[in-house]
Structure formats: structure tokens, C-alpha cells
N, C-alpha and C positions, 0 to 999 in steps of 0.2 A: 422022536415025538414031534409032528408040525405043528406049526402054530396054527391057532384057530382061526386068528384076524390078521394075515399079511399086511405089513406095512402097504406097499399096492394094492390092496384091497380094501384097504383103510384111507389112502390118499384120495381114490376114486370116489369111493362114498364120500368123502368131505367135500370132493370137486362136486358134485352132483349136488348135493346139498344146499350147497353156497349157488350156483347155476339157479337152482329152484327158486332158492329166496331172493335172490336176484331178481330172476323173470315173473316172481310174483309181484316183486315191489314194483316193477315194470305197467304190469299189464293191470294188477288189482285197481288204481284207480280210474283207469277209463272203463273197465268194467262196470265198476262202481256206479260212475256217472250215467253210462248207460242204461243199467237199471233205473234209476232215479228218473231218467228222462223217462224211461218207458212206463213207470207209476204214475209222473204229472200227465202224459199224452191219456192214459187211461181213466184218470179221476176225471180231468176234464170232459172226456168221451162220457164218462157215467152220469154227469150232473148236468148234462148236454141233453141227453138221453132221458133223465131223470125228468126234466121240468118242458120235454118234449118240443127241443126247440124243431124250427126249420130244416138247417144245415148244421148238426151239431159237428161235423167234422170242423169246422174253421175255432171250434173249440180243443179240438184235439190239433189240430196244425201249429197254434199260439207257444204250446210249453215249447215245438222245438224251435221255435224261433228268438223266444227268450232264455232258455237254458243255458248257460256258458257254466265250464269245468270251474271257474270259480265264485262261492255263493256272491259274493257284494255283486262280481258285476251280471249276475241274474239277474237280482233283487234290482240293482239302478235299471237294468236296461228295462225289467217288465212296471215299472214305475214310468219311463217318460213311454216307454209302448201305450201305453192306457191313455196318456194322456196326449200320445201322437192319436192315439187313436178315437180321441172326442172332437180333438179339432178337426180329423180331418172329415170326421162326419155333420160337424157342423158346418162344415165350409162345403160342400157337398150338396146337403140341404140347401142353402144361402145359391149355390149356384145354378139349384132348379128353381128356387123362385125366380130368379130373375131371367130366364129362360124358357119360361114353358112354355111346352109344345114347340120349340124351336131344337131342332138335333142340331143343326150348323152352330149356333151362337154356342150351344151346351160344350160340345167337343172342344171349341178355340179356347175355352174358360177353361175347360177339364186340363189342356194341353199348359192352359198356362200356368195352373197351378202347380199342375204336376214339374214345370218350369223352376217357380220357386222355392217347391221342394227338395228338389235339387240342389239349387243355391245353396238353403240354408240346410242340407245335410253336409254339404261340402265346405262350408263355416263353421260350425260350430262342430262340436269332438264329444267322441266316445260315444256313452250312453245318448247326449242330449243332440247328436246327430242322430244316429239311430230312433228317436220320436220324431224329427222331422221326416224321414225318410215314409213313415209309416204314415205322417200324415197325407200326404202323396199317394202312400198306397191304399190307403181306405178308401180315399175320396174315389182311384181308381177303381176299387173292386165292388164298393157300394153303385157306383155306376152304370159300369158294367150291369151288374142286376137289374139297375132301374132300368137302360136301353133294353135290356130283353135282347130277342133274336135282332129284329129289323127298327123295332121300333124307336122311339124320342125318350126325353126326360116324361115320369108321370107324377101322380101325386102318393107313390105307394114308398116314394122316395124315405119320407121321414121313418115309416114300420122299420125300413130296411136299415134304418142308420141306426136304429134304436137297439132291432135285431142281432146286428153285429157288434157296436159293441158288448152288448150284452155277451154274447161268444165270446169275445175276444176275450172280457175281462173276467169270463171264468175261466179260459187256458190261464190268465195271466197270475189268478188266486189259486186255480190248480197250481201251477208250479214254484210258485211259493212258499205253497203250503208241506210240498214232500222236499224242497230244495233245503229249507231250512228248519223243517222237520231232521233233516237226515244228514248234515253236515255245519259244522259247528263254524265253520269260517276260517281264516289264519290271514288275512291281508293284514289286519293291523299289526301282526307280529311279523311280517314280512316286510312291511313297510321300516318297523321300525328297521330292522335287519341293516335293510339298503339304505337308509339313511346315516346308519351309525356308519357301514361300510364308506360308505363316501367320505363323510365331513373327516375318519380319519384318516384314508388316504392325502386327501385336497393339505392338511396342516403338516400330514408328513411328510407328503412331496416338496410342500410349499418351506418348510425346514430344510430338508436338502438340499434346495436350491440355494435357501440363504450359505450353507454351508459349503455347497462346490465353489461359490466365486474366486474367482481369481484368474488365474490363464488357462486352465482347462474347462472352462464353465459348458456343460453340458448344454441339449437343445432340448427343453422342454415342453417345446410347441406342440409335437405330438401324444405325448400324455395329457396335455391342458384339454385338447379338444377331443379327447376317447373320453374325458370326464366331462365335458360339456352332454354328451354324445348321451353317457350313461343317467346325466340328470336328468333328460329330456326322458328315459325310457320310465323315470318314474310316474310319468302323467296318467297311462293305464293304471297302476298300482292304484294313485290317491286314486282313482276314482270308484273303484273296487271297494278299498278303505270306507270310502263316503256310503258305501250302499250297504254297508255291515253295521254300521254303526253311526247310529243317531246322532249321539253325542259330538262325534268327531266332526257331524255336518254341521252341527252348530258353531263349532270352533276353526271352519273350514277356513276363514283367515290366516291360520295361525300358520297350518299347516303351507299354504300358499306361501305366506311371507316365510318358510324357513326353506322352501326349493328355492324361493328367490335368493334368500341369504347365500345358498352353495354356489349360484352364478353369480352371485356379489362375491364371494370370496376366489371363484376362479378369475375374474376381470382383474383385482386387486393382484393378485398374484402373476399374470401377465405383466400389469406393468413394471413388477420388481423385475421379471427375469427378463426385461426390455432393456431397463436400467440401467443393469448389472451387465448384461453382455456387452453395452456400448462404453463402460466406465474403465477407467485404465485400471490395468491390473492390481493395483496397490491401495488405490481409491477404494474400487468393489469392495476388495479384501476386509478392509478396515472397518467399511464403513454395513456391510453386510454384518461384519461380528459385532458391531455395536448392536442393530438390530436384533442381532439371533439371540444373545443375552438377556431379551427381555420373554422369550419363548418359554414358557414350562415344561418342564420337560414330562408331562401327564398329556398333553397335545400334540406329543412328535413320536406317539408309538407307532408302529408298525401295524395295519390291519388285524397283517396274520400275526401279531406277536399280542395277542391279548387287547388289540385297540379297541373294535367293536365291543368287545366284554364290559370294558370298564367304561363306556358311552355310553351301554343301554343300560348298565347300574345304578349310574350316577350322574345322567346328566346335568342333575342341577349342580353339583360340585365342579364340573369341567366349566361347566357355564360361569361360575362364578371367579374360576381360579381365571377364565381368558377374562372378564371384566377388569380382574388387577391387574393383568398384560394389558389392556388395551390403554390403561391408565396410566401404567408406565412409560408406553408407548407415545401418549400425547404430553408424557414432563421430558421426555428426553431430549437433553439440551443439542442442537441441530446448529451447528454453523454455518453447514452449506444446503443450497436448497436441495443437494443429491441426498443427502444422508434426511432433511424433511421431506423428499417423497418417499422414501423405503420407509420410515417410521409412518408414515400416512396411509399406503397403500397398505403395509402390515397390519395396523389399527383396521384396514377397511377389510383383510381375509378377517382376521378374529370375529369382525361385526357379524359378519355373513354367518362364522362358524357359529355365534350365538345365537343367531335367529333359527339358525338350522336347530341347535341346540333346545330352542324350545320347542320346539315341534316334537323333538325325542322324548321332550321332557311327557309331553301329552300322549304320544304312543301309548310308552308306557305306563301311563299311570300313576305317577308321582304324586302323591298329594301334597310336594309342597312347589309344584312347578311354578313359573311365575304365572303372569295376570296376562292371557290372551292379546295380543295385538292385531293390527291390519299390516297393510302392506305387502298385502301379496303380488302373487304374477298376475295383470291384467291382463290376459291376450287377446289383442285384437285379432282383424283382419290382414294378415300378413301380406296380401296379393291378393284383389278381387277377381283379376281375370280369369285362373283355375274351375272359381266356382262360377260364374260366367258363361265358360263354354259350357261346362256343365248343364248351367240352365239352357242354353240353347239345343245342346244334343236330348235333351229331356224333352222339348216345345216340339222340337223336330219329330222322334221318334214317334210319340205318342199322336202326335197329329196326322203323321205319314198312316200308320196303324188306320185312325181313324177313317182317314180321308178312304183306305183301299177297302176298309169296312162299306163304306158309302155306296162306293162304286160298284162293287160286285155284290153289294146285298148278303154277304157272307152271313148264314146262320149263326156260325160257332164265334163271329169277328169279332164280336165285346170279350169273349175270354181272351183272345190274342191281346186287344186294346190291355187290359187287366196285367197282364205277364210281360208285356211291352214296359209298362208303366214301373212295375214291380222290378226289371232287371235294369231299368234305366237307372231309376233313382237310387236304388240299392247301394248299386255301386260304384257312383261317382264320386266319392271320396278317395277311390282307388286310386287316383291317380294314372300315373303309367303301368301299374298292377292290375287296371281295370278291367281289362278284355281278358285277361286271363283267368280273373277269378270271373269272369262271366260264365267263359265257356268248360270252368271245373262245375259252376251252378247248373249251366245248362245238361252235363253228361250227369251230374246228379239226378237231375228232374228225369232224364231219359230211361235212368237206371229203376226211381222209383215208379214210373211209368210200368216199366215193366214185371218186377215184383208185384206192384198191384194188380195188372193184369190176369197174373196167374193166381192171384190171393182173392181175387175178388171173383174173377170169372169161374175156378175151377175148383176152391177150397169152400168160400164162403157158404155156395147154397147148398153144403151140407151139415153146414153148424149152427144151430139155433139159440144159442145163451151168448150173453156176454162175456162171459167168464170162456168160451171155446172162443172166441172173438180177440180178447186181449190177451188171451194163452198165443194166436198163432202173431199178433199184432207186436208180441216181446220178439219172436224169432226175427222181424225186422230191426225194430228199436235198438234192441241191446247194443248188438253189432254196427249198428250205423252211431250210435250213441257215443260208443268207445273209440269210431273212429274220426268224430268229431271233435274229440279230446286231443288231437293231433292234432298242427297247426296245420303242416302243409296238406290238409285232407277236411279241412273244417269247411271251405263254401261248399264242394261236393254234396258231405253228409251232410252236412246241414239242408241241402235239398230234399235228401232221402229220407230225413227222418220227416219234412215238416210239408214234402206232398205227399208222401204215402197215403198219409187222413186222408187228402183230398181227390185223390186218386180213385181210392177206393169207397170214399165218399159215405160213410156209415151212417142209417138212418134208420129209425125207428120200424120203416116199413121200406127192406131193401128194394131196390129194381134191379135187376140186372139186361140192361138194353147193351149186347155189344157195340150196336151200330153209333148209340150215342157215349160210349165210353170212349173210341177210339176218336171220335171226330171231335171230341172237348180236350182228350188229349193234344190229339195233334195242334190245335186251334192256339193252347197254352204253350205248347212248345215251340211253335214259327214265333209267340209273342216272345219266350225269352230270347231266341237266335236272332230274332230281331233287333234285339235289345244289344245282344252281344256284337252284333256287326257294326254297330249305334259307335262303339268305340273303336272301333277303324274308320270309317270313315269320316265320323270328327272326332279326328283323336285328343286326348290329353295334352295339356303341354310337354316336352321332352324334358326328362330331370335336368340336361345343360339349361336349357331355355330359362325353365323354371328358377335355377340356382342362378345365371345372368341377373332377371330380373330384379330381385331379392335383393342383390349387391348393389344394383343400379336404383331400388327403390331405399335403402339404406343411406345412399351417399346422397338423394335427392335431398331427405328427411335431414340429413347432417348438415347438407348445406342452407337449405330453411333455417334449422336451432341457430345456425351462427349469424342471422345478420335477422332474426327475429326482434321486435320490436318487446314484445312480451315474452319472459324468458319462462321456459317449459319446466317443470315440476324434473327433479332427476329420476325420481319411481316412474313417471312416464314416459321418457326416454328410454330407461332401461326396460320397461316392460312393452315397448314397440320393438325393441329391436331382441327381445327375445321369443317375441310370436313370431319372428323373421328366421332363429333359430328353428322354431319349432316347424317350421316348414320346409327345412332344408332337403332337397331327398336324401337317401342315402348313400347313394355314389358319390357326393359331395366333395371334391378335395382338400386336404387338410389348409391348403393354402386362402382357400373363398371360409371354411368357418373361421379361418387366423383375420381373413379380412373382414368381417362381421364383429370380431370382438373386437378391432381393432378402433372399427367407428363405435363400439359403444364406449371404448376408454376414452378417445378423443371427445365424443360426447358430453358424456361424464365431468373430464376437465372442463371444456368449456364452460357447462355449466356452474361449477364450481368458481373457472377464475371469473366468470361473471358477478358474482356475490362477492369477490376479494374487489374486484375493481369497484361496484358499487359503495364501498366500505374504502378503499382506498383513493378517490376521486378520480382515476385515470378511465373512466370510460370511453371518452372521447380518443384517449390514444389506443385503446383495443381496439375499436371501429374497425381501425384500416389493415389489421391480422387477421380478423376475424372477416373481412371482404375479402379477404385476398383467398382465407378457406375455402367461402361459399363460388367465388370464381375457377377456381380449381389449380391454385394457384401455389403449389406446397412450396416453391421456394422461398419467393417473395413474403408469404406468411412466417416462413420462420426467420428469416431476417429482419422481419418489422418484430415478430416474437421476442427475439435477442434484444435490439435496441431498445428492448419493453423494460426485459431482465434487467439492463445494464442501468439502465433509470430509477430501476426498484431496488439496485444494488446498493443504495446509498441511504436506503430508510433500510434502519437495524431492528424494525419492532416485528414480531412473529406471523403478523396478519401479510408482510410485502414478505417477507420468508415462504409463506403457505402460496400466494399467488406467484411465486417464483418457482413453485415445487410445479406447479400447472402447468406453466410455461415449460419446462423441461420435463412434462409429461407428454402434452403435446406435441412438442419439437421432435422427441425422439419418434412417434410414433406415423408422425408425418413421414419421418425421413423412411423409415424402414417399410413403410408403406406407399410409396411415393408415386409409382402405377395408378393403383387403387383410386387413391385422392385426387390424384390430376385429371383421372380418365374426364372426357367429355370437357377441356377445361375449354373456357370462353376467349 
């Protein structure tokens, strides 16, 4: 008698099975998404349609441009879009009145706006780059309209700012309305996630280092800076976070100061395993297990061994157990100032790990988290120059555009101008990514070019409802939807989903003119390849270039703190030199981010032994250390350092102990850095 269900007949069904629910859990969410976009492009279309605007397409164009796979950063990005998009029709307005009738003066203002915008998409991040970008672009497209074919600025100007945003900010209500109708969110349960994952890596790492000291002291440089690396990737996160949740933007402090706490605790943590690798073997030994004894052992779990678990439980409990480490930490009796820097630097990981700690604490919900603080990450301007050329390839394009509109009288040359304008600013943030993700935009636009061609030209004038409309309008969206939910595929679709609209240009009372479908086409497409060549011929700065600067704008900055007359807040040093982090490219070598954290520990001290000397009366004799820094002078500096020590060796009271801990924070950091600090010395 056979069996009914062969074991191989049964293993293959199971393979198969598993294969399916695999390739669903694969593919169901950009699906997913793609429906969604394809319901906001079509509400917008209907309420467009509904209150019988103009151009109701640029109301269906809007959801694809603010849509992104996860809701917060929808919801942020179609929040500063609205309001990219009032400013830049009010600036727009403001720059026909003081121009009328003048096309020449109109263009030079249009180009230089669009200049600016530039600038400031390439300053400022994420979502509130993206509003300026769009400021730029309104100001463009509303223009564009107002020149017409041939003509100047006129006074139909304001209808058409009013016009648009009106569209705009029904795409922008449209897709708000089915984005978070239709998906419940999870950034802040992922935030907490990678938060908890970090702070217990950074204590468990930072416990085994106390623990390897001695003659085999491993090299931790390259896990210190993958963790820097990975801090940095949380700045999309919060900002997703912020667009999900109200509350959490109120408290956006909090969250700020506890990413700052994880790069306070990796700084802290360098300098121990700086320390420790230059202290003799028996010293290290000793003077590490003294420290590692004050450690809990609830803060040197392992990730994977239940650490995250018990951080997103309880972080007010961890928080509290590292408070009495940190306290133990400052009674521990210290006789040499090696064993009060590893008790200091240790005291400053725990600090960092606490501030992190309240930020978990607010993730998730705690009701008895503590009392909200400041002190987050300021980030400046890390390097103007980047954003700079940027504005000048933006002044350039758009005006070139202009100028060739002029000359040859081009019918179609303001939509060029418009698409010129659009590809320039887009994507000057890019960086050295820039031309690249141009020309995936550009084979997008070409792509939906042609889809519409056939949808419009040969589909459309046989369907009269809207409902036959947005039935064949899915068979694009879906698909371009889901394939915008992929990274390396997002500027592409992203084209195809949000010119389709405008391609095809849907309006209450269609026309179908091939002759001017193809010549607007084409008109917008030389403006984006325009745009896209915009970044070769003034290109980017090179990521070496770019990472030189940074280094060389770092040591400038160091050497100012040290011979400043008014000494700099420590939250402001460390939050200039981590907007210096955050612009690193990614090819970076491990050795240029070790020399970035390196001027912020030396920094750091500085400022530090500035308040012990203040307090200790020796300012006068730090002067000539501290000139000898800003000269570039690392040996000299630590020789006048030493005979600093050696003077201070002699007052036994805890305050010439902590400034002696300085000094042999400094000292070591100099030495191992010694290239670095000297470069360009006088």
C-alpha cells in the first residue's frame, strides 16, 4: 500500500509554501504602497475636477511627490511642501511687482532665487530641505505660466500663485488623508528599536574594553567609528518619528539631547581606549578593574542576549541603576590622574548613556519617564562652500535656459526654463550622487512621456468617466508605486509616477493636440537633461575634497577655542563638530572620522581644563600650551603641558587632580594624532 503524502512530496509543498510567504512578505508592501499612492493621485484628481480647477493635474502630480513608503516622512515632507510652496509664491508675486513689464530684470531675480534655493535645500535636511527646494520650484513653475509663450511678467501673476497652491495643497490633503487613513505608522517603535540597540552595544563594547586591558588590548577604532556612522543614520528616523507624532515634536529636545548623549558616550569612550592602549601594562590592568567594578552588570548585556529587551522595558530603571554608577564613579578615591581620567571619561559614557536613556524613556511611553530637557544636537553649517556652488550651478542653469528662451523666441522655452529649474534644485543636495540621480529622473520622465503618450493619445478618447480614467491611471501608479518603494529605483519612479498627471494632463474638457503634446514634452525634457548636465560641468565637490576640508575646517575651529579670549560653551563645540560628522561622505576613511573625534576630545579637554585653571589660578601659565596648540605646534605643547602637570603635582586637592586628568587627555591625544594637529603648522 503507498503512501498518500510522500515525504518528497511533502518537503516540496513545504518549500513552496515557505517560497510564497516569503515572496509575499517581499513584494506585499510596495504593493501596498503603490495602491495608496494610486488612491491619493486619484482623490486629488477628483476634488480637482470636482471644484473645476484650471490644471487639475498639478493636483494629481503633488501625492507622488510627497508620498514616501513610510507615513511620518509623508506627513513631514507634505507639511514643509505647503509651506515650500506659499513662500515660493509669495516671492514670485513680490518679484513681478518689482519688475513689471521688464522680462530681463524678471529672469536675473527668477535665476537668483532659484540660486537660493538651492543654497538653502543644500543646508538644511530631510523634509525642511525638501520645502526649500520647492520653494524654488513654484516660484519656477508659477512663472513659467505667467511668461507664457514669448511674453514678460503680467499682472495674472497673483490668480496663478493662488491657483496653485490651491492644487498643490489639495494633492498635499489628498495624500494625507488615504496615507494615514491607511497605515498606522511604526517609526516610533523603530526608533525606539535602534536606540535601545545602540546605547547597548556602545556600554557593552565600552565594558569589554575596560575588560581586555592589559598586553593584548585590542583596537577599537573601528567599531567606535561603524557606531558613530550608525548614530548618524538615525537622523532620517527622528525625522519620520516627528511627522507621526505631535507629541514627540513637542518634546523634540529631548530626543535631540539623547543622539547627542550616544556621541557623548562614544567621545568618552575613545579616550579610555586611548588611555589604556598607551598605559603600561600593569597600570592599565589595575587601574581599568578599578573602574570596571563600578559598571552594573544590567549595562554590559550583550544586544543579542536580551539587552535591547530589558532597555525598552525599563528604561527608567537602567537610567537610574547608571545614576548610582555614575556616582560611584565621582567618589572613587583616584591617586593618579590616569585612573581620574578613566573614572571621568567612564562618568561621561554613563552621562551620554542616560540622556540616551531618556529619550527611550519617551519612545516608549513610560509614565514615569523623567522631566524633558534641552541640549540637543545643534547642527550648523558644516562647509558653506558645497552649498555655494550649488547655488551658483542653479543661477547658471536657469539663467542659461532663460537667456536661450530669449534668443531664439522658443514657444515651448518657459517649460524648459520650469524643468531646468526643477532638476537643478532638486538635486543639489546630492552631492557627488547628483548627476546620477538626475539622469535616473531624467529616464523616468522619458519613460512616463511615453506611457502617457499612448494613454492619452490612443486610450483616453475612448473613455468618458472618471472611474474608466483612474481604472487605467492604477495600471501605471501601482507599479511605479511599488517601484518607488525601492531605494535604488526611487528618483526614476518617482518621475513616473508624478509626470504621468502631467503628461497626460487631465482636464475637465480634454484636448487632444498631438502637435502640442510632443513639443511641451520635449521642451520639459531638454530642461531636465539640461539640469542633468548642470552637474558635470560644475560639478560637486569630490567626497576627498569635500572630507580635506572638514578636517582642515575642524583644526581651524580648534585652533580659535585654544587661544580664544571668550571660552565656548562645551554643547557648542561638540555640536559644530558633529554637524562636521554629519557631512562626512561615505567613502570616508576610518582614519579622517578617528581624526574628527579626535579634535572633539582635545576640544572637549580644552575646555574643561580651562574652568580647572580658572579655579586653580594658573591661566597665565596655560596661555603658552594652549599657543603652542593653535600654532600647530604638538610637541612644544605637550612639553609646556607636562611642566603644567608637574607644578600641579604638588597641590593634592581633587580640582589640580581633574585638571591633570586634562592634561594627560590632551597629551595622549596629541601625540597619537600628531600629523593631524601639526598640519599647516606656522
Amino acid at each position: 500500500m503507498t503512501e498518500a503524502n510522500p515525504p518528497g512530496r511533502r518537503s516540496l509543498a513545504a518549500s513552496s509554501a515557505v517560497w510564497l510567504a516569503n515572496a509575499v512578505r517581499a513584494v506585499g508592501p510596495p504593493l501596498l504602497f503603490g495602491v495608496r499612492l494610486w488612491g491619493a493621485v486619484c482623490l486629488a484628481l477628483y476634488v480637482a475636477f470636482w471644484l473645476q480647477l484650471d490644471n487639475p493635474f498639478w493636483a494629481g502630480i503633488t501625492p507622488a511627490l510627497v508620498s514616501q513608503p513610510q507615513l511620518g516622512a509623508s506627513l513631514r515632507r507634505g507639511w514643509f511642501m505647503m509651506i515650500g510652496t506659499i513662500v515660493g509664491s509669495v516671492a514670485i508675486v513680490a518679484l513681478t511687482a518689482c519688475f513689471p513689464q521688464d522680462r530681463a530684470g524678471f529672469l536675473v531675480g527668477l535665476s537668483s532665487w532659484g540660486a537660493a534655493c538651492a543654497l538653502a535645500t543644500t543646508v538644511f535636511r530631510n523634509a525642511l530641505g525638501f520645502g526649500a527646494a520647492l520653494a524654488g520650484i513654484t516660484a519656477a513653475i508659477i512663472a513659467g505660466d505667467n511668461l507664457g509663450a514669448t511674453g514678460g511678467p503680467n499682472d495674472q501673476v497673483f490668480m496663478l500663485a493662488v491657483t496653485r497652491c490651491s492644487e498643490v495643497c489639495i494633492g498635499i490633503v489628498s495624500a494625507g488623508v488615504i496615507l494615514a487613513g491607511t497605515d498606522l505608522g511604526g517609526a516610533q517603535r523603530r526608533l525606539a528599536t535602534v536606540f535601545a540597540v545602540l546605547a547597548a552595544e556602545i556600554t557593552k563594547r565600552f565594558a569589554d574594553t575596560l575588560a581586555l586591558a592589559g598586553p593584548d588590548f585590542p583596537d577599537t577604532q573601528p567599531v567606535r567609528v561603524e557606531l558613530v556612522r550608525r548614530v548618524f543614520a538615525l537622523d532620517p528616523v527622528l525625522d519620520e518619528t516627528f511627522g507621526e507624532s505631535s507629541q514627540l515634536r513637542a518634546h523634540k529636545s529631548v530626543l535631540l539631547a539623547s543622539v547627542a548623549g550616544l556621541f557623548e558616550a562614544v567621545a568618552g569612550w575613545r579616550i579610555v581606549a586611548v588611555c589604556l592602549a598607551q598605559f603600561p601594562d600593569d597600570q592599565g590592568r589595575q587601574e581599568a578593574d578599578a573602574v570596571l567594578q563600578t559598571l552594573p552588570g544590567e549595562l554590559r548585556s550583550a544586544p543579542g542576549q536580551g539587552g535591547p529587551t530589558n532597555w525598552i522595558s525599563d528604561p527608567v530603571g537602567l537610567r537610574r541603576i547608571s545614576e548610582e554608577a555614575v556616582q560611584r564613579l565621582i567618589a572613587l578615591p583616584a591617586q593618579t590622574p590616569s585612573l581620574r581620567l578613566l573614572a571621568d571619561q567612564t562618568s561621561k559614557v554613563l552621562a551620554g548613556i542616560i540622556r540616551a536613556l531618556d529619550g527611550l524613556a519617551l519612545l516608549v511611553d513610560n509614565p514615569s519617564r523623567p522631566v524633558p530637557h534641552g541640549g540637543g544636537i545643534r547642527l550648523g553649517v558644516p562647509d558653506w562652500l558645497p552649498a555655494l556652488v550649488g547655488a551658483a550651478r542653479a543661477f547658471v542653469t536657469i539663467g542659461a535656459f532663460a537667456l536661450f528662451w530669449i534668443i531664439t523666441a522658443w514657444p515651448d522655452g518657459a517649460f524648459a526654463i520650469q524643468f531646468a529649474a526643477i532638476g537643478v534644485i532638486l538635486f543639489a543636495p546630492r552631492a557627488d550622487q547628483a548627476h546620477a540621480a538626475a539622469m535616473s529622473f531624467v529616464v523616468g520622465t522619458a519613460l512616463a512621456a511615453a506611457i502617457a503618450a499612448i494613454i492619452k493619445l490612443a486610450v483616453l478618447p475612448g473613455l468618458e468617466t472618471f472611474v474608466g480614467f483612474a481604472f487605467v491611471s492604477g495600471l501605471v501608479l501601482v507599479p511605479a508605486g511599488a517601484l518607488m518603494a525601492q531605494p535604488s529605483y526611487r528618483a526614476m519612479f518617482t518621475a513616473v509616477a508624478a509626470y504621468f498627471s502631467l503628461f497626460v494632463a487631465p482636464t475637465n474638457l480634454m484636448t487632444y493636440d498631438t502637435v502640442q503634446f510632443y513639443n511641451g514634452t520635449l521642451a520639459r525634457f531638454a530642461g531636465l537633461v539640461g539640469a542633468a548636465l548642470s552637474f558635470l560641468l560644475l560639478p560637486p565637490l569630490a567626497p576627498a575634497l569635500r572630507t580635506r576640508r572638514l578636517l582642515a575646517l575642524t583644526l581651524r575651529d580648534l585652533r580659535r577655542l585654544a587661544t580664544s579670549v571668550i571660552r565656548r560653551r562645551r554643547d557648542d563645540w561638540e555640536s559644530r563638530i558633529y554637524s562636521r560628522f554629519s557631512a562626512l561622505p561615505d567613502t570616508v576613511e576610518p582614519l579622517q572620522r578617528a581624526q574628527l573625534l579626535a579634535a572633539l576630545s582635545v576640544g572637549g579637554a580644552i575646555i574643561q581644563l580651562c574652568s580647572f585653571a580658572d579655579r586653580l589660578n594658573i591661566s597665565t601659565e596655560l596661555d603658552e600650551p594652549l599657543r603652542a596648540i593653535a600654532g600647530g605646534n604638538g610637541a612644544v605643547a605637550i612639553a609646556r603641558l607636562g611642566a603644567l602637570d608637574d607644578a600641579l603635582a604638588a597641590r593634592p586637592d581633587s580640582v589640580a587632580l581633574g585638571a591633570r586628568a586634562c592634561i594627560l587627555a590632551i597629551s595622549q591625544v596629541l601625540t597619537l594624532h600628531a600629523a593631524y594637529f601639526d598640519a599647516g603648522a606656522e
